[in-house]
N, C-alpha and C positions, 0 to 999 in steps of 0.2 A: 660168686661175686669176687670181683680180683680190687683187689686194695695198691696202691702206689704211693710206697715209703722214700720219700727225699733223706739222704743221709742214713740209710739202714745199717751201713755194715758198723755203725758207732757203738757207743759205748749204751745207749735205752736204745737203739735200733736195735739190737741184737736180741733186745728183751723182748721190742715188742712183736717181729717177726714171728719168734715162735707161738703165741697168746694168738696173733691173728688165726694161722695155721689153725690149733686146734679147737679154733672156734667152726672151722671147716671154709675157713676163707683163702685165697690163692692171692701169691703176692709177688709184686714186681718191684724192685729195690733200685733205687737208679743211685749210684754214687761215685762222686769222684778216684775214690781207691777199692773199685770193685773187687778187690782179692782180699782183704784185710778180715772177710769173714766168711766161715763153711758154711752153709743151710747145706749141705749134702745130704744131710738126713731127712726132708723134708722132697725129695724128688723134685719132681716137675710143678710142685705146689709153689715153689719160690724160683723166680727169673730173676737175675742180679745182672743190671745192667752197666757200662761206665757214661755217665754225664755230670756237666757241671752246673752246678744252679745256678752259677752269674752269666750262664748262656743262655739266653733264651731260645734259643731253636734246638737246644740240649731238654729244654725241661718242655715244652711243647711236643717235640716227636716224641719223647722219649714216653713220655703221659698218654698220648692220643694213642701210641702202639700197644700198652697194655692193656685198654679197654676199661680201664678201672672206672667206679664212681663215685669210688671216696677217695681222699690224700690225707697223706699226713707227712711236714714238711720237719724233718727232725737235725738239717744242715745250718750252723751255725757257728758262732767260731766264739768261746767262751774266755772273758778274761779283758784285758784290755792292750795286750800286750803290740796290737799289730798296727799296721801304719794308716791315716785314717781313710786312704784312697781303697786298701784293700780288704777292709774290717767294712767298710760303707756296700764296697761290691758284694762280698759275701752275705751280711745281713740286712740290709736294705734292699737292695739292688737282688740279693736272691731271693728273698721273702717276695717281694712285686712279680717274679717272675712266675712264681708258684701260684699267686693268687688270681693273675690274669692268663695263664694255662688253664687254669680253674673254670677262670670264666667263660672262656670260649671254649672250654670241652665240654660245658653243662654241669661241669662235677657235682653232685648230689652234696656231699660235703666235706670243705679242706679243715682239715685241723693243723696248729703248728704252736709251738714252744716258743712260751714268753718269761718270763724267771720274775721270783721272788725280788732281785734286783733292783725291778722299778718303785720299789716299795723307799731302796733309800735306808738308810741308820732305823734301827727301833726308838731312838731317843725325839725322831719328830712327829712318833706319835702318843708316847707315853709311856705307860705299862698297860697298854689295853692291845688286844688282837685288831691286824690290819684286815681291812674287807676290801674286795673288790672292787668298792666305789669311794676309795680313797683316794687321795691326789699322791700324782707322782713324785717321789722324793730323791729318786735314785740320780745321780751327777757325774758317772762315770761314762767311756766307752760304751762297754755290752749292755748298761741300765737304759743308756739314752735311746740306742736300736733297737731294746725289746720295745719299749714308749712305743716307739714309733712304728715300731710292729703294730700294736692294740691299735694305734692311730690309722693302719692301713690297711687293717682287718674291717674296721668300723667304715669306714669310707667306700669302700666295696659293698659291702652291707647294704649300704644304704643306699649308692647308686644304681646297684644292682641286683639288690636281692639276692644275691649270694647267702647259701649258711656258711660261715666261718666264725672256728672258736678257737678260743686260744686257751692254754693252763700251762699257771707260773708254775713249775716246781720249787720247790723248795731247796735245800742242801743237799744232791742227790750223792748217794754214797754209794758203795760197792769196790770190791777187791781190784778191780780193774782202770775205777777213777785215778786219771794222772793230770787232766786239765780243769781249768777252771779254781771253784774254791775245793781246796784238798786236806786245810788240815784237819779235818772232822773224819777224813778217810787217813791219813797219816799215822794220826793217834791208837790206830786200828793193826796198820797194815805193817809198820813197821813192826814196834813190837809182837809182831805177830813170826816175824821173821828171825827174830832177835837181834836186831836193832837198837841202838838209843836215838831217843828224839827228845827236842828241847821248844815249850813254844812258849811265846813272852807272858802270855796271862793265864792263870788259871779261869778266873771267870768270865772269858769273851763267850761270847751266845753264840751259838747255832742252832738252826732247825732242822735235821737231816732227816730224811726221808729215805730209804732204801731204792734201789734202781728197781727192784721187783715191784715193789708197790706202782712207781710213778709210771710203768709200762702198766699197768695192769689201769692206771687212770686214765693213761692214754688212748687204750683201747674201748674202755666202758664210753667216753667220750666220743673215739669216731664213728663206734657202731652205734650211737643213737642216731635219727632222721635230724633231728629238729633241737638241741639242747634248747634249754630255757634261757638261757643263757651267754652271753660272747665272749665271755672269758671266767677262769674260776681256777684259786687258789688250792692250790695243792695240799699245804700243810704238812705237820711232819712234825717231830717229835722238840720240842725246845727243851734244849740242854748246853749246859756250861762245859767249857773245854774239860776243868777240871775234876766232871763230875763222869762223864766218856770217858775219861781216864780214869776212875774208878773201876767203871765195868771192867775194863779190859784188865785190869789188875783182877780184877778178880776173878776174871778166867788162865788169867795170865801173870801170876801173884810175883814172877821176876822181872816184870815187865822195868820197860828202859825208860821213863817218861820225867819228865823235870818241868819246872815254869819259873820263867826269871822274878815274876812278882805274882803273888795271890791276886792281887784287886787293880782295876785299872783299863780292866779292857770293855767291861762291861756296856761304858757308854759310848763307845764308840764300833758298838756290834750294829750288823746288818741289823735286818729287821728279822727277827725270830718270834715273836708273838699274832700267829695269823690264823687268819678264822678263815676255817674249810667248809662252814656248815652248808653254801649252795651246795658246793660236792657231794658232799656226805649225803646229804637230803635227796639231791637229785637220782645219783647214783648208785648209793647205799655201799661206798666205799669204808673197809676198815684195813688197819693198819695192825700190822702185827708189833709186837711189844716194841723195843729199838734192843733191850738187851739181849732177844733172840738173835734181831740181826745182828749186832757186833758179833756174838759168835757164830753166825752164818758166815760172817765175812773171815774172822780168824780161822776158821777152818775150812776156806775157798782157798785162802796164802797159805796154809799148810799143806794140803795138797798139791798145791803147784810145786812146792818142794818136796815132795814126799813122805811129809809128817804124820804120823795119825791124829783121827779128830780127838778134838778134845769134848768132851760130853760136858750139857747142861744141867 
């Protein structure tokens, strides 16, 4: 079976490539900066091709040439930083391209990335875990085109019969995150280097999620036929900046970390309180501790510098 990853050579592409692989599946990678990442090691099991998802006749030949009959569509532009003609191209405008390639190759089933995002602040829904069939809260850029992802996922669905699913991740972390939300990867990666870093609240929330895990959701997701499901919450570990900063003191007891005020950011955190249990249930996804990964991750930056690991 050959699999067709939009945006692979990324930051979860790279993850999820190799998961496919040694599940014994073959995979065709189409991306705008086809060099950005080796699969060398995987032979003729990975084709890495260059196209651009705001091209339609990019993502159509590009699709119809691997033979594939699953997708997963992982090109998106994180943040809100870009202008709204070219932010609309890329997540709109490529998202429709993937999905109506989809539908005229027969695709068995596209899967693609929606974020924790559309959720919105934690503060408009309580102190209780967000679900899946909650309203959308999120007011930003990237919150507004994931929406309208789930909105054009479902519209296909139903005109079409199409399977398509989507899963929000959470806070995705790992050594190599430099876009999107970062200080939960910051807190980590600097003083890991020996670095100082300064962030204004101790208590702001995150939910971070390891990149390992959410490649590992992504894949249990496209190799089902049929999910129960059209979209499903990732989840991930809820923790205060100033308590992540703990951990890593404590692998890291010099570490460089400061907060301009203890209290204050709290209510104005994303949404961190999220109920994964379709996931979990469906899937039988677990997650490993978060304070394994933090020193997963501090000794990914070690190694890139030549350090040795530091033991758990």
């Amino acid at each position: 079976m050959t699999i067709f990853v939009i945006g692979g050579t990324g930051f979860i592409g790279t993850r999820v490539i190799p998961l496919l692989i040694a599940r014994g599946e073959s995979v065709v990678c189409m991306d705008i900066n086809p060099h950005t990442a080796n699969f060398g090691e995987f032979g003729d099991k990975v084709k890495v091709v260059r196209g651009d998802v705001t091209q339609y006749d990019d993502v159509i030949n590009q699709m119809d040439a691997s033979g594939a009959d699953r997708v997963i569509n992982l090109s998106y532009n994180l943040g809100q930083e870009l202008p709204p003609h070219i932010a609309t191209k890329l997540n709109i405008v490529g998202m429709d391209n993937c999905f109506e390639a989809a539908r005229i190759l027969k695709i068995k089933h596209t899967v693609y990335a929606s974020s924790l995002a559309v959720n919105g602040q934690q503060r408009h829904f309580g102190d209780r875990p967000v679900t899946e069939d909650d309203l959308h809260r999120g007011d930003y850029q990237y919150a507004m085109h994931k929406a309208f992802n789930e909105w054009q996922a479902k519209d296909y669905v139903a005109k079409h019969g199409m399977v398509i699913t989507g899963v929000r991740p959470a806070n995705v972390a790992g050594p190599d995150k430099v876009r999107g939300s970062v200080d939960h990867v910051n807190v980590i990666t600097r003083p890991a280097r020996g670095e100082a870093i300064s962030f204004p609240f101790a208590d702001a929330m995150r939910c971070p999620i390891h990149v390992d895990d959410i490649a590992e959701v992504f894949v249990r997701v496209l190799m089902s036929d049929k999910p129960a499901h059209q979209i499903y919450n990732s989840g991930g570990h809820a923790i205060s900046m100033g308590d992540l900063a703990a951990i890593v003191r404590g692998f890291l007891p010099d570490a460089k970390i400061t907060f301009d005020k203890a209290t204050g950011g709290k209510e104005s955190s994303g949404n961190y309180l999220i109920d994964n249990t379709r996931l979990v249930s469906e899937f039988g996804v677990q997650y490993r501790s978060y304070r394994e990964r933090v020193l997963q991750i501090i000794n990914a930056v070690r190694a890139d510098s030549g350090q040795p690991p530091i033991a758990g």
